[in-house]
Backbone bond lengths (Angstrom), bond angles and torsions (degrees), N, CA, C in turn:
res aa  C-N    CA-C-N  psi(-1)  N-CA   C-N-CA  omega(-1)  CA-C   N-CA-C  phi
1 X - - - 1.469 - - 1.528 110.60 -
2 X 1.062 126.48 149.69 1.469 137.37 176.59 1.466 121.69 -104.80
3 X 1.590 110.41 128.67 1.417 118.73 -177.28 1.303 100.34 4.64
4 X 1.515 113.31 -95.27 1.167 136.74 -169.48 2.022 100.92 -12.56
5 X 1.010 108.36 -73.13 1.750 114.59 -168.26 1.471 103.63 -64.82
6 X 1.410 119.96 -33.81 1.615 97.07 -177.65 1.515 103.15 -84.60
7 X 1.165 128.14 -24.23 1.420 123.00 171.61 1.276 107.20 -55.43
8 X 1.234 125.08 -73.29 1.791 141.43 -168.28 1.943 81.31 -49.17
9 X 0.769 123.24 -56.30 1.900 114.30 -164.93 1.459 111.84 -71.47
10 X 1.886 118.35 -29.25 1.199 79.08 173.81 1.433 108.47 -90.50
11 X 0.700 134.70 -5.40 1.659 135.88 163.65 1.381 113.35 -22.31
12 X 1.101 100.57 -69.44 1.462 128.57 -166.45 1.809 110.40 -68.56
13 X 1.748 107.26 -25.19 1.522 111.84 172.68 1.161 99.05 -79.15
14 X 1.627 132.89 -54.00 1.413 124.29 175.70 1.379 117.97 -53.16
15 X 1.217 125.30 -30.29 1.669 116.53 175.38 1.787 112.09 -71.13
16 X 1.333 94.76 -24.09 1.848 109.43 175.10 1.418 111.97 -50.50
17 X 1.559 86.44 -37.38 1.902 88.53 -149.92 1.414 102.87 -101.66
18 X 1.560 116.17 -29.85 1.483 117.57 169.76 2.042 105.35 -65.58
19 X 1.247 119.22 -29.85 1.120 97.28 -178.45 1.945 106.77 -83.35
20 X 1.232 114.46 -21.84 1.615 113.19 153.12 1.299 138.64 -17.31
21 X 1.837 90.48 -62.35 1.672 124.59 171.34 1.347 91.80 -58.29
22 X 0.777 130.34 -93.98 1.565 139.42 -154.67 1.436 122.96 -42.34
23 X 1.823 107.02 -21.87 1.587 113.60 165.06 1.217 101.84 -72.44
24 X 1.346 108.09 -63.97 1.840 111.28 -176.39 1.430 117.49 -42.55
25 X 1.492 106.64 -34.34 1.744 95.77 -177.52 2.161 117.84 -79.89
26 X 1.454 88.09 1.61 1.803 76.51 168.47 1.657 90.51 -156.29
27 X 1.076 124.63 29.31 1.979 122.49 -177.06 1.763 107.75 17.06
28 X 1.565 105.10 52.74 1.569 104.35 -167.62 1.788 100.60 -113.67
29 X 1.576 119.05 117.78 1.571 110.46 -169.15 1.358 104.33 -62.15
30 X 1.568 133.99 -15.36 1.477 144.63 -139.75 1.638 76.16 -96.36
31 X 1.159 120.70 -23.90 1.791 83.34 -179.75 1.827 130.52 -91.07
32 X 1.230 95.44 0.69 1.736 122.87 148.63 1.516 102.17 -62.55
33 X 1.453 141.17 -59.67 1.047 107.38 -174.49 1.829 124.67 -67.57
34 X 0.768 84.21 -30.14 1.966 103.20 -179.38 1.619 82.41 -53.22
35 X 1.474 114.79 -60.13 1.215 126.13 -154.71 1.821 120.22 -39.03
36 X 1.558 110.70 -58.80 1.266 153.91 157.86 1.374 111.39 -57.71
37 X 1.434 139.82 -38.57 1.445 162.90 168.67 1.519 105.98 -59.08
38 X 1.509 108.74 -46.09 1.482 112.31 172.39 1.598 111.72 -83.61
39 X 1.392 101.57 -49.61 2.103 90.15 168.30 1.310 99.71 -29.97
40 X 1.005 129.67 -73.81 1.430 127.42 -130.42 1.284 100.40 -82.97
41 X 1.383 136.34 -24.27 1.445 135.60 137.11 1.530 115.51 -16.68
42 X 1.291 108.75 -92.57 1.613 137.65 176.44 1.270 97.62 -29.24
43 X 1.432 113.84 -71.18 2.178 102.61 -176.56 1.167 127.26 -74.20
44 X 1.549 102.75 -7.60 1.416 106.46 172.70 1.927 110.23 -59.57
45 X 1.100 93.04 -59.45 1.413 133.50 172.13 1.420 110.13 -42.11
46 X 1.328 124.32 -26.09 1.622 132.26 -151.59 1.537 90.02 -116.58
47 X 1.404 116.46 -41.07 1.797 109.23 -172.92 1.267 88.12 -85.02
48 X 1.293 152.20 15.20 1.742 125.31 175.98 1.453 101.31 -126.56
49 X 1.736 136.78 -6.97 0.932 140.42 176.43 2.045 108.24 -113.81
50 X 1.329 106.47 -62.44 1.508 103.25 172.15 1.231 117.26 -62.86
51 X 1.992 126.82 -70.80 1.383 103.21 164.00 1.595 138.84 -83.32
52 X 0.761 126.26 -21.77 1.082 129.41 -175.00 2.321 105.24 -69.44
53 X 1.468 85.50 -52.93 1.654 85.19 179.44 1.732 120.76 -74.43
54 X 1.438 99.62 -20.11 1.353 108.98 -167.13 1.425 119.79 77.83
55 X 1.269 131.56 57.07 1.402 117.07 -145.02 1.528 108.35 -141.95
56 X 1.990 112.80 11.19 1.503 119.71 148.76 1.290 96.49 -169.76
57 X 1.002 112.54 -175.98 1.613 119.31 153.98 1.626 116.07 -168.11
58 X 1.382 96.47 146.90 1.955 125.55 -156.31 1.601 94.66 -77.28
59 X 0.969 126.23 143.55 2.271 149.78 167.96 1.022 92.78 -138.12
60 X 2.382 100.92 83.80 1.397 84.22 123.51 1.622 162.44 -105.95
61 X 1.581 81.98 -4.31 1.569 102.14 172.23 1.515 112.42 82.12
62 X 1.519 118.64 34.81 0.988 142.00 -164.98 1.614 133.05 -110.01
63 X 1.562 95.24 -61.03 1.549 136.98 157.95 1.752 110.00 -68.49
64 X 1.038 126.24 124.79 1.419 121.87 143.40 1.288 137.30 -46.69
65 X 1.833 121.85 10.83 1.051 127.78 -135.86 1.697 90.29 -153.90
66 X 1.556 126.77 109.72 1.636 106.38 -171.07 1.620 93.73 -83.84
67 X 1.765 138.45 -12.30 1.429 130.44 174.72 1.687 99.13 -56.51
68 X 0.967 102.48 -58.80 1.765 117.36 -157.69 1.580 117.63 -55.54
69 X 1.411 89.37 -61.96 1.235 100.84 164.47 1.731 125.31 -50.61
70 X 0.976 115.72 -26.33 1.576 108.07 176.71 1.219 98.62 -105.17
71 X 1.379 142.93 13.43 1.236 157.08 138.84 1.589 104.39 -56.61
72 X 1.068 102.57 -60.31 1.765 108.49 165.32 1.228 124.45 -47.56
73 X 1.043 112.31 -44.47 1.536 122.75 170.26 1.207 122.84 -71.01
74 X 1.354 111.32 -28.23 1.849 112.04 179.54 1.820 89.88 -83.88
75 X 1.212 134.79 -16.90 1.321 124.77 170.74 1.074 140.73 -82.60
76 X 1.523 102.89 -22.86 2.026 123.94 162.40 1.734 92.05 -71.49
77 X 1.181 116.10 -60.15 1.448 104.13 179.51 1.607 132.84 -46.65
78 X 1.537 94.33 -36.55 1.808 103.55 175.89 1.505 105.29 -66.58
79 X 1.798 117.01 -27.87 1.275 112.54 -167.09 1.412 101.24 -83.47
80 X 1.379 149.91 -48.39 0.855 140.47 -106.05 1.677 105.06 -132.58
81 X 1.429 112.24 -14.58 1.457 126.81 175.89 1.550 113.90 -90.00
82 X 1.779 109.69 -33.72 1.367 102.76 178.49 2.363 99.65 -81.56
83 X 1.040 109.22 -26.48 1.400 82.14 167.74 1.690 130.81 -69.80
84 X 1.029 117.22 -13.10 1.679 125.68 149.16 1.428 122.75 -72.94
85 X 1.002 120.57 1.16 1.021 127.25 172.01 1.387 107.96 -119.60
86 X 1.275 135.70 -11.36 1.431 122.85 152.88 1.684 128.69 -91.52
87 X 1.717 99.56 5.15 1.147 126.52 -153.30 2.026 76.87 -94.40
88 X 1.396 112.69 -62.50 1.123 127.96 -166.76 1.801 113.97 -68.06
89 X 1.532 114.90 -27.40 1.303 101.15 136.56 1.465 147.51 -77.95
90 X 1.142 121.80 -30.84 1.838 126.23 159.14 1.653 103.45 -60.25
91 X 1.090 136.45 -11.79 1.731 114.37 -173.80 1.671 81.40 -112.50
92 X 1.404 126.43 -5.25 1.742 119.41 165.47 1.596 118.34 66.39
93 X 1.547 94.70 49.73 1.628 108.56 -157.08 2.019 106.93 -74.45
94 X 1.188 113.46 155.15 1.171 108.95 170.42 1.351 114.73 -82.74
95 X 1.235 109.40 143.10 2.095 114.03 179.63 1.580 102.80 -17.95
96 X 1.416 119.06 -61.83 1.215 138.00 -154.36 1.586 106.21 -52.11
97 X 1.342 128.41 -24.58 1.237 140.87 -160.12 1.253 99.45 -90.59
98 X 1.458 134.20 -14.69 1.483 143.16 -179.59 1.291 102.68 -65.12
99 X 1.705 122.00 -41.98 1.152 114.83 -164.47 1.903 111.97 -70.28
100 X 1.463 94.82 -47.78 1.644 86.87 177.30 1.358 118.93 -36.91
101 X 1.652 105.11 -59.37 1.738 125.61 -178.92 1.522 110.23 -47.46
102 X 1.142 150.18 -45.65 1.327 163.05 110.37 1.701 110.36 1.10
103 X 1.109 113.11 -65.98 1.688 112.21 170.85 1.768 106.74 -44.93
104 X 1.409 97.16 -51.03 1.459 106.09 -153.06 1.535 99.66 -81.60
105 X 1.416 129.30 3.92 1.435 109.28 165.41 1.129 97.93 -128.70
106 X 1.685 118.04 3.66 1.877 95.65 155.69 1.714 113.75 -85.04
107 X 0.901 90.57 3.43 1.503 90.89 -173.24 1.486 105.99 -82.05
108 X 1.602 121.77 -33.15 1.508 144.78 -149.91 1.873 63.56 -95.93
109 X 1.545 123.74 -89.12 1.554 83.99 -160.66 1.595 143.26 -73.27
110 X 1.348 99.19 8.10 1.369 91.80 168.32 1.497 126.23 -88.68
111 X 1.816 110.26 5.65 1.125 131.29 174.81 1.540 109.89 -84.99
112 X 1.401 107.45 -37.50 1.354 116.33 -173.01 1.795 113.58 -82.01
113 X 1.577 95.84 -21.44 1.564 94.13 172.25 1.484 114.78 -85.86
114 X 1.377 102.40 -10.68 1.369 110.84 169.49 1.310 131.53 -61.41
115 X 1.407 115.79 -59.38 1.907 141.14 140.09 1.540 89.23 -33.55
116 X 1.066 143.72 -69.80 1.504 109.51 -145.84 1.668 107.96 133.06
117 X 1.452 105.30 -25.55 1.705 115.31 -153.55 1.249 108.61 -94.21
118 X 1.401 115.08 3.38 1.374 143.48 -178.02 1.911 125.06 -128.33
119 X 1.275 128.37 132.41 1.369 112.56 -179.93 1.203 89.88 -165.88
120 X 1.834 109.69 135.66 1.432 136.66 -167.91 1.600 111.78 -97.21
121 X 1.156 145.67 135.37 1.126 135.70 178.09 1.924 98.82 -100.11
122 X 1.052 104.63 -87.65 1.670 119.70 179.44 1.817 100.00 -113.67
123 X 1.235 129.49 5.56 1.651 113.23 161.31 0.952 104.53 -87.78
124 X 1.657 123.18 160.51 0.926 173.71 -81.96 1.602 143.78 -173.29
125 X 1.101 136.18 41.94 1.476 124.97 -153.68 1.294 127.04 -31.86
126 X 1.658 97.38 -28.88 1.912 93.17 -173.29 1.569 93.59 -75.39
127 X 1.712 123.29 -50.46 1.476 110.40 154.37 1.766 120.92 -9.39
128 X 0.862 134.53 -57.99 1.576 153.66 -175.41 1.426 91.99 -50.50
129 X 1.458 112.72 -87.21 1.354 138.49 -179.03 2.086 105.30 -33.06
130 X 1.255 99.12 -70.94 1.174 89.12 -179.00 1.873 138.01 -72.72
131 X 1.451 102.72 -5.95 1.453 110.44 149.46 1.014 125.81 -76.31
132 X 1.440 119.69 -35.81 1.540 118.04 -149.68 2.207 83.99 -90.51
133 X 1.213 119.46 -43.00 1.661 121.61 155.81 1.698 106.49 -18.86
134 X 1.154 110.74 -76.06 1.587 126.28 179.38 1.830 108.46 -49.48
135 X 0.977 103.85 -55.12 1.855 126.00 -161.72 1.525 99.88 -69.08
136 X 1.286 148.37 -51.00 1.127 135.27 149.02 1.515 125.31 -32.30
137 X 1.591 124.70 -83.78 1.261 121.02 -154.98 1.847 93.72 -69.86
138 X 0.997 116.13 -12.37 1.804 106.65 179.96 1.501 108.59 -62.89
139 X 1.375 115.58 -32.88 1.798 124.51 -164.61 1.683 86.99 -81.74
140 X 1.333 124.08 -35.33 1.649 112.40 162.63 1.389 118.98 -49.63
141 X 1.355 111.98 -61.87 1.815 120.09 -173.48 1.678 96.66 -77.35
142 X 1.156 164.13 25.91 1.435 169.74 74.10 1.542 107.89 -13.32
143 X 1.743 110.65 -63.71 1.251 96.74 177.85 1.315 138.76 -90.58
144 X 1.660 115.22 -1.73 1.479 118.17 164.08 1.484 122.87 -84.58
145 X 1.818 95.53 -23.59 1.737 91.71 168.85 1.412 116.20 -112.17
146 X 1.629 101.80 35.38 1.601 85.80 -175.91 1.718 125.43 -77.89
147 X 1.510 123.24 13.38 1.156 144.00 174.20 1.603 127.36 -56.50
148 X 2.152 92.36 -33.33 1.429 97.78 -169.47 1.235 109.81 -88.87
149 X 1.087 125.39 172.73 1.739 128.07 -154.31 1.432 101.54 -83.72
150 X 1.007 127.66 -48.99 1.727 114.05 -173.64 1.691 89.46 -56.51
151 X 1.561 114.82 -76.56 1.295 103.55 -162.31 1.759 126.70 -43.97
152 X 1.426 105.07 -22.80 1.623 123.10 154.37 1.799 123.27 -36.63
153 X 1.378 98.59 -42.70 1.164 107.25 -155.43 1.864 94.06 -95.24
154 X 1.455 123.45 -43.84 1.406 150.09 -174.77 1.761 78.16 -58.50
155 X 1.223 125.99 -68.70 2.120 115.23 -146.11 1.737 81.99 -60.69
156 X 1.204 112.53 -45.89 1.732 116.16 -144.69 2.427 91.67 -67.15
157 X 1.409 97.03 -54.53 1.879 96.31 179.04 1.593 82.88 -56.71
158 X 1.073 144.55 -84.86 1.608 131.87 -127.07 1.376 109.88 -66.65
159 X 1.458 106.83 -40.34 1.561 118.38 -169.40 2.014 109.59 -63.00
160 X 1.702 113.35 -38.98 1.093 117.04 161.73 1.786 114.35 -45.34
161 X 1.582 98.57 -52.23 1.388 114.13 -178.36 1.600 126.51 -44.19
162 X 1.297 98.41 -57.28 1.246 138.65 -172.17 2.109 104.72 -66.24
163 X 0.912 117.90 -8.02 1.847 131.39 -151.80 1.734 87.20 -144.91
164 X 1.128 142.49 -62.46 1.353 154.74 173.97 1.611 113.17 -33.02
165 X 1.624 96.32 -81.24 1.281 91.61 -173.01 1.606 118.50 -72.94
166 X 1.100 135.75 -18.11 1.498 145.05 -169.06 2.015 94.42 -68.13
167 X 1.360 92.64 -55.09 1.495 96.46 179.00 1.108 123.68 -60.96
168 X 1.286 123.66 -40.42 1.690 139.53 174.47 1.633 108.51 -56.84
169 X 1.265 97.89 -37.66 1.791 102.77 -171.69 1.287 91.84 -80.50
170 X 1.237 155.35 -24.23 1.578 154.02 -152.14 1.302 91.88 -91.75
171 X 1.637 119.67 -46.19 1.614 127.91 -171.40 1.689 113.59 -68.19
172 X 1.076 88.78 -35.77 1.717 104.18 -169.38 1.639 102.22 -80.36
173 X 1.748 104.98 -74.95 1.549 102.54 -170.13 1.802 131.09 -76.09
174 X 1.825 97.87 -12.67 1.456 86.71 -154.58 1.709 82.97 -121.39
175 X 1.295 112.80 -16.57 2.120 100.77 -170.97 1.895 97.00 -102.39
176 X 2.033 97.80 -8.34 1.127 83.36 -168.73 1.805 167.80 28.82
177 X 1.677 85.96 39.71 1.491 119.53 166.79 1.132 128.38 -70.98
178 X 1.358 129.54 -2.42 1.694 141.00 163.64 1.414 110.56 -155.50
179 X 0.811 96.48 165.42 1.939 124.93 173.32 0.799 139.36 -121.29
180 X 1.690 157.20 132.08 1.678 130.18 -171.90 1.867 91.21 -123.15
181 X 1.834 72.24 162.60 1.773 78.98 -162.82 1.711 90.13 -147.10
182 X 1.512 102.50 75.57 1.554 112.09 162.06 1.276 114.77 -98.11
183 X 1.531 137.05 106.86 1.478 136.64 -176.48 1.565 104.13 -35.98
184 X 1.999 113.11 -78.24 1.113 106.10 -163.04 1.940 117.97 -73.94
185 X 0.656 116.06 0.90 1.762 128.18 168.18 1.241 78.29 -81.21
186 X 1.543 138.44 -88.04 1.723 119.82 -133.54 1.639 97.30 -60.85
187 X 1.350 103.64 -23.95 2.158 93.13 -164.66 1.857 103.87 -65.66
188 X 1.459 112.75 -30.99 1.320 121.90 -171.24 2.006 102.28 -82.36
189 X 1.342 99.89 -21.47 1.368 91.73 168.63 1.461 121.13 93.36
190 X 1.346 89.13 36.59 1.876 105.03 -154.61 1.779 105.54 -103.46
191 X 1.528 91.24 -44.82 1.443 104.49 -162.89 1.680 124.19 26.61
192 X 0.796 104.39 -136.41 1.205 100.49 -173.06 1.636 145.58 -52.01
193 X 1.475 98.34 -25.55 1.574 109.42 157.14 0.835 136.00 -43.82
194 X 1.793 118.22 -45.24 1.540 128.63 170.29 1.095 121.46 -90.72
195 X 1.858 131.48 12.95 1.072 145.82 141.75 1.670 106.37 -51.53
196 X 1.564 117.20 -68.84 1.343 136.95 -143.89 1.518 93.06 -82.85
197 X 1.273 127.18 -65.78 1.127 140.91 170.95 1.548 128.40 -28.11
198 X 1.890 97.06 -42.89 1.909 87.01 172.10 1.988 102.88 -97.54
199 X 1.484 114.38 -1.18 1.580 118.42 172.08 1.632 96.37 -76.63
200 X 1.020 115.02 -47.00 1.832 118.62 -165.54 1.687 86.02 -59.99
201 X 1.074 116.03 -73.49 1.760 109.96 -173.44 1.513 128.79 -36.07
202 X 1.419 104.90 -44.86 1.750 129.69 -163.01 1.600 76.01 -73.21
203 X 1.308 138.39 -74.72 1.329 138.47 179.92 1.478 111.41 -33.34
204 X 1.118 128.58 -81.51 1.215 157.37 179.79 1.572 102.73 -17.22
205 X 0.910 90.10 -61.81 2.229 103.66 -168.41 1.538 92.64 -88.96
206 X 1.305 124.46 -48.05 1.826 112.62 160.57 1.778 116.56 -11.60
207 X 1.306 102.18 -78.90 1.339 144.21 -163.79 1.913 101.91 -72.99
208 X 1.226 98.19 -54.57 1.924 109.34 179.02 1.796 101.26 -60.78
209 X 1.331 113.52 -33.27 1.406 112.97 -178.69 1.606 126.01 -85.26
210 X 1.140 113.95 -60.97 1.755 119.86 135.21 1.586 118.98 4.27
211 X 1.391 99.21 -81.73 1.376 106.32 170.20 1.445 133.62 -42.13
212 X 1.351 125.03 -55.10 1.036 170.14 126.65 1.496 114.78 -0.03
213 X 1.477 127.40 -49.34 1.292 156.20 176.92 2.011 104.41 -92.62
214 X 1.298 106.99 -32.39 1.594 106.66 -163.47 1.279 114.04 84.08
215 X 1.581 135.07 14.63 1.229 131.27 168.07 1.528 113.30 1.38
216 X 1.109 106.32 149.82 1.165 134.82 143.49 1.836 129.97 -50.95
217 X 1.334 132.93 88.57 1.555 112.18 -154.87 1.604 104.78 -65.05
218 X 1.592 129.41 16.71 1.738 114.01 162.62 1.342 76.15 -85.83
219 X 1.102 148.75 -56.96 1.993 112.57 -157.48 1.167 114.46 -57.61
220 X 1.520 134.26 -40.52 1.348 144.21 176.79 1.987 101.59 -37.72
221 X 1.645 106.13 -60.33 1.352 107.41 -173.11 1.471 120.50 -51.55
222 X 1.919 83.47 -38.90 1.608 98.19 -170.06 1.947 104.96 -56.02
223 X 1.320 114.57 -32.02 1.388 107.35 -169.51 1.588 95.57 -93.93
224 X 1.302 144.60 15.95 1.029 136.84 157.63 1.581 117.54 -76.30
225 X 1.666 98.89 -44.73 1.518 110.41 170.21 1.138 122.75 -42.12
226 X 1.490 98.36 -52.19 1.505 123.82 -170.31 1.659 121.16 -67.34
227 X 1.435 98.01 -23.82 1.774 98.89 162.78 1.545 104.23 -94.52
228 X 1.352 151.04 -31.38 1.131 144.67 169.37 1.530 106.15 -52.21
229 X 1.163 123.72 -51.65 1.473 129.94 -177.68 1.740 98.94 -56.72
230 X 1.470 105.73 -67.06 1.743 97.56 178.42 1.393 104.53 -46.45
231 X 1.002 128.58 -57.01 1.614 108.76 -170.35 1.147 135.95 -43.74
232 X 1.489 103.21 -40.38 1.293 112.57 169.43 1.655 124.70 -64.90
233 X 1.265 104.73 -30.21 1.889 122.57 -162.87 1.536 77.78 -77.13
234 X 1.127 142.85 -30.37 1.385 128.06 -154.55 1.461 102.57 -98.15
235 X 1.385 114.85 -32.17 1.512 103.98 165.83 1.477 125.72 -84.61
236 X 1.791 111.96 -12.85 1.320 98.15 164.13 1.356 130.37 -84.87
237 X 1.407 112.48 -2.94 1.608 128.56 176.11 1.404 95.58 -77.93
238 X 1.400 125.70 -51.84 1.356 98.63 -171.29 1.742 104.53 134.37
239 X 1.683 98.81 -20.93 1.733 110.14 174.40 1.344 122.43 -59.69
240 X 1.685 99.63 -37.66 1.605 101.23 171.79 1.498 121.59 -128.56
241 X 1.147 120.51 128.49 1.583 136.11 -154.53 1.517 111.32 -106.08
242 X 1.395 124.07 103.25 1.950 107.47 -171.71 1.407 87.65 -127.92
243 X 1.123 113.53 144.81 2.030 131.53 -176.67 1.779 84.39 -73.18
244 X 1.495 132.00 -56.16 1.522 141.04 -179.25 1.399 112.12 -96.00
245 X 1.236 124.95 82.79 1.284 144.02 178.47 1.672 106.54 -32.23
246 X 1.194 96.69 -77.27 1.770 136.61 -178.53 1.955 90.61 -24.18
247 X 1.903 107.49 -66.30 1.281 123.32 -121.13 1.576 67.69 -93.11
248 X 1.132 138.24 -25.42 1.734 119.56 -144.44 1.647 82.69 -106.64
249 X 1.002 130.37 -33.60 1.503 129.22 156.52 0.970 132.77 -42.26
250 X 1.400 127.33 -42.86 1.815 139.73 177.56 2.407 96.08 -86.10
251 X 1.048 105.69 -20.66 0.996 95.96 179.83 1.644 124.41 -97.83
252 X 1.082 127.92 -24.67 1.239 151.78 149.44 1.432 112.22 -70.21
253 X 1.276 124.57 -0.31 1.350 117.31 142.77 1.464 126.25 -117.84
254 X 1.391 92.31 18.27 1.435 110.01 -170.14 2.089 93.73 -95.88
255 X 1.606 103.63 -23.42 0.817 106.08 178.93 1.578 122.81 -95.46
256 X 1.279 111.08 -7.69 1.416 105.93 153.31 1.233 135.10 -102.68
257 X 1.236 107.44 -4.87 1.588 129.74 163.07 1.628 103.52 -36.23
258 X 1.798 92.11 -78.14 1.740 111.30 -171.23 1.537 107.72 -61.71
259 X 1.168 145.45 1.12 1.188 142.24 157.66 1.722 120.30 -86.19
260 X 1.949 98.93 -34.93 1.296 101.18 -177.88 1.692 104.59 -68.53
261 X 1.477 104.46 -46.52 1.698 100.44 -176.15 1.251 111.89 -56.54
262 X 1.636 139.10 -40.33 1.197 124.55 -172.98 1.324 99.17 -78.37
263 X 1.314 145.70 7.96 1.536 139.09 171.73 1.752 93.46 -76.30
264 X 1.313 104.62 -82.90 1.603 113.17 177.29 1.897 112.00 -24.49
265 X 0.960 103.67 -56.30 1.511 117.01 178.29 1.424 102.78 -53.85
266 X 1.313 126.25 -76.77 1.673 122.25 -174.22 1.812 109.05 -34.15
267 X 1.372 93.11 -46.67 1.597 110.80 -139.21 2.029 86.29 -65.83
268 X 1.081 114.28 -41.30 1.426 121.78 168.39 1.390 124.36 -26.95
269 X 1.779 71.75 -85.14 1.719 92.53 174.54 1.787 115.49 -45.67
270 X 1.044 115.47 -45.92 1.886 118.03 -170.78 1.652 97.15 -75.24
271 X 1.247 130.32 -21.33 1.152 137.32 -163.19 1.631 97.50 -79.94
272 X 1.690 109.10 -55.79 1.301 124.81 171.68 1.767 99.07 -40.82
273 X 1.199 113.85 -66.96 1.262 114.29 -163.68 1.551 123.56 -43.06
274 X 1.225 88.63 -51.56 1.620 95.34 173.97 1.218 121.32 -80.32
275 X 1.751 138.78 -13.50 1.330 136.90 153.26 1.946 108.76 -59.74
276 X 1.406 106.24 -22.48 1.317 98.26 -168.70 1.864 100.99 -95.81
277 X 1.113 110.67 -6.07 1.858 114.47 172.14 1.511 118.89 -68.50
């Protein structure tokens, strides 16, 4: 394995194990939603500044693929920052504690641009510093008001988000069971991200709204249909390409499945919360 992958992995074991800590320190499932609530923060955040702006890109030397692969890397990163940040609400940190936490992963990338496994175009480290300042104590004010209905509606879209795309990219780049084949997306260099990315949303706020309203569970099905049906329309157009038709089908809905259930699941639990206020 190369720098690049054992770095990016242990990353990703320390984000494992700090989000570990943080079950063990209150055995509470609600900090999975925060948990997943913040992914979907972070990549939200990552397709409108990394791809979309162009503004670094991840070596891990992993992928056969230098797009994908730093696709990979913006995904150890989506994973591994929101568990410090749920870490930093259960120990009930003061604002002030952001700044260390902030030091300590600009430091990790200015280490990593150092190695090589890292490279800045027009970002910024104090950039770094001064989000990641903000990006902590917010996952505090998320989780003391996450009761009120907008913010209700925000955990339930991101948390789909946040569970969606991580899985989709696993299907696409790393088990490599389909392909997308949009001319003007591939010329801009997008491929597949901005496939998944505006489906993760269209889903996302589907499902975040539903909830939200008390749907009816035939609309719930109805939007289950309704992504099985897209899936299919997209491989008979020609957008999505699988060598195993059958297999990339049951799995790509395997991947909106596990996003739809943890929607239903959150939406409960916060529902509970506020019947019990």
């Amino acid at each position: 394995m190369d720098l690049g992958a054992w770095a990016y992995l242990s990353l990703f074991v320390i984000g494992l194990v700090v989000l570990g800590i943080s079950y063990w320190k209150i055995r509470s499932a609600r900090i999975f939603i925060l948990y997943f609530t913040v992914i979907g923060i972070t990549l939200l955040f990552d397709f409108f500044i990394y791809l979309l702006g162009n503004a670094y890109v991840y070596k891990l030397g992993v992928l056969n693929n230098d797009e994908l692969d730093s696709h990979l890397g913006a995904m150890v990163n989506g994973l591994v920052l929101p568990s410090f940040a749920v870490l930093f609400v259960i120990m009930r940190c003061r604002w002030y504690w952001s700044i260390p936490l902030a030091l300590f992963f600009t430091l990790i990338e200015l280490t990593f641009t150092n190695w090589g496994i890292f490279k800045t175009y027009w970002w910024n480290p104090w950039y770094t510093i001064a989000g990641l300042v903000i990006y902590f104590p917010v996952a505090i004010l998320w989780w003391i008001h996450g009761k009120k209905k907008w913010i209700h509606f925000g955990t339930l879209l991101l948390s789909f988000y946040g569970i969606f795309i991580p899985l989709h990219f696993l299907l696409h780049a790393v088990f490599k069971t389909r392909s997308y084949h949009v001319e003007w997306i591939e010329q801009l260099h997008r491929g597949s991200s901005a496939i998944t990315t505006i489906t993760g949303l269209i889903f996302a706020i589907a499902l975040a709204y539903l909830s939200i309203i008390h749907g009816r569970n035939r609309w719930f099905y109805f939007i289950i249909i309704c992504y099985i049906a897209y899936d299919i329309v997209l491989k008979y157009v020609g957008v999505v390409k699988a060598e195993h038709t059958v297999l990339d089908s049951v799995l790509s809905f395997l991947t909106f499945l596990l996003g739809y259930l943890f929607v239903r699941y959150a939406d409960r639990k916060i529902k509970t919360l506020v019947n019990h206020t």
